[in-house]
N, C-alpha and C positions, 0 to 999 in steps of 0.2 A: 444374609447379605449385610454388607456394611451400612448400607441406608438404612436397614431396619432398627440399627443400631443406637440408643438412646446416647443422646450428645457427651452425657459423663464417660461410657463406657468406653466411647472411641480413644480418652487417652491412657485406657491401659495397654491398647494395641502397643506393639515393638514399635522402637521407631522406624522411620521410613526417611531412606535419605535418595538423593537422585543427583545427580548432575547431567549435563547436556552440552558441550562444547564450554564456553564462558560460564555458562549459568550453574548454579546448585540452589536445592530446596532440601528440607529436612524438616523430619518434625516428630517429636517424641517429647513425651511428658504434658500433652496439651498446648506444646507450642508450635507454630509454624514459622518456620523462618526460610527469608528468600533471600537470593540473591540481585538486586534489583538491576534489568539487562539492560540499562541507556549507563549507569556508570559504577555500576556491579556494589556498592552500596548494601552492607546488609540492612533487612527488614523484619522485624516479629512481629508477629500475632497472635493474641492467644487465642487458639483453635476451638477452645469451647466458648466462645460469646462471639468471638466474631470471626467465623467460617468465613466472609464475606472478601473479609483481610484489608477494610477500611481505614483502621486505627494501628498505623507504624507504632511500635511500641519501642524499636531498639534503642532509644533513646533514655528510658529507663532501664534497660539491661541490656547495653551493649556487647555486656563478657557475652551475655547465653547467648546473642545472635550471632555472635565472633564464634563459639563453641560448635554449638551446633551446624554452622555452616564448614568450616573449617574439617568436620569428622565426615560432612558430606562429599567437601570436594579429598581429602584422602581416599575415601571410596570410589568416587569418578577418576582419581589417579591409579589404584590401583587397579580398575577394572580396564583402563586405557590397555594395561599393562600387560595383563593379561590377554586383553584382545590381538594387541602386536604382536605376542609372542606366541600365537598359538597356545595358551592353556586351558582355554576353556573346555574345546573336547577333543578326546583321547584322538591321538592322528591315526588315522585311515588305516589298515593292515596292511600289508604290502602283497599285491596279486601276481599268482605266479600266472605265468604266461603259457605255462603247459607245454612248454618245451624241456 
């Protein structure tokens, strides 16, 4: 399980990106970056010292929290996308009525 998980180890996990209406989060390479939801602001943390997510870091690395949020909300666009349009699964068979 992931909790068992020694704090180094969790940032070799793939990243992990998510979006939710306005909001995205993502986090890969030991960082976590959010999208802050009162005025969408990005924010980083680095994931191995501070889970907590106390200490905004985007201010030293703006690009990585611009980066990383920006490949999360492409994924919450493309998956919109997919959902509108019916791709996610295969549509229905068509039932014959036995006439």
């Amino acid at each position: 399980m992931l909790r068992d998980l020694p704090v180094h180890q969790l940032a070799d996990l793939p990243p992990v990106r998510f979006g939710f209406r306005d909001g995205v989060m993502a986090e890969a390479g030991g960082w976590s970056a959010v999208s802050d939801p009162t005025d969408g602001r990005p924010r980083l943390y680095d994931a191995r010292s501070d889970w907590l997510q106390r200490r905004d870091l985007s201010g030293r690395h703006p690009q990585l929290a611009r980066r990383l949020l920006d490949a999360a909300d492409r994924d919450r666009r493309f998956n919109d996308y997919l959902l509108r349009h019916g791709r996610l699964w295969p549509a229905e068979p068509e039932r014959s009525t036995g006439e």
